[in-house]
N, C-alpha and C positions, 0 to 999 in steps of 0.2 A: 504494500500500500504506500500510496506516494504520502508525506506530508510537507505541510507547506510552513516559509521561515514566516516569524511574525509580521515580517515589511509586506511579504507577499498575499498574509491576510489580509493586512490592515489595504492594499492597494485592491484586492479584488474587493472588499466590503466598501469602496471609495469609490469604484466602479458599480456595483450592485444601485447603490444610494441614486449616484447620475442618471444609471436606466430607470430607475423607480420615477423618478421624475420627468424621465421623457417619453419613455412608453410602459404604460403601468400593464399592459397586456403579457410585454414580451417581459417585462420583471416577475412578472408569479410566475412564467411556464420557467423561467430559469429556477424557481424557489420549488417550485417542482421538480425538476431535475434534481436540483441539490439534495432535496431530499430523500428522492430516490437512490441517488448516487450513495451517501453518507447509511442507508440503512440497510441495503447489501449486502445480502449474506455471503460471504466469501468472493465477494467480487461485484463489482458494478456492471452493467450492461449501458450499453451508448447506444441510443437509438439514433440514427442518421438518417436528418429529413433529404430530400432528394425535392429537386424541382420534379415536375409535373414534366411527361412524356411529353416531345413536338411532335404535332400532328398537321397530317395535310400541306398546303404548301412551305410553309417551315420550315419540316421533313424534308423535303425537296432539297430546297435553300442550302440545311445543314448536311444533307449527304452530298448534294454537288460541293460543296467548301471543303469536305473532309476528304474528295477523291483529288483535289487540289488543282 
């Protein structure tokens, strides 16, 4: 398990504070995370959001870019 020094508490709760204040949505889904993370039994799980599939012409777009 990783822990963290006190500067790098006291900087992410200094950060925490900032998002609280500018987007109160995306600060509880992080205090949800946290607290998921912190109550883990033998290990955390990282759920990893992903954009949303492209579809249609997009699709297109991005597989002609990728064939280069």
């Amino acid at each position: 398990m990783m822990s963290l020094t006190e500067p790098e508490t006291q900087a992410l709760g200094s950060l925490a504070d900032g998002l609280a204040g500018s987007d109160p949505r995306l600060a509880s889904m992080l205090a949800i995370f946290s607290r998921r993370v912190r109550g883990g039994a033998g290990g955390a799980a990282v759920l990893v959001l992903l954009p949303p599939p492209v579809r249609g012409a997009a699709a297109v777009r991005a597989a002609r870019y990728r064939a280069g």
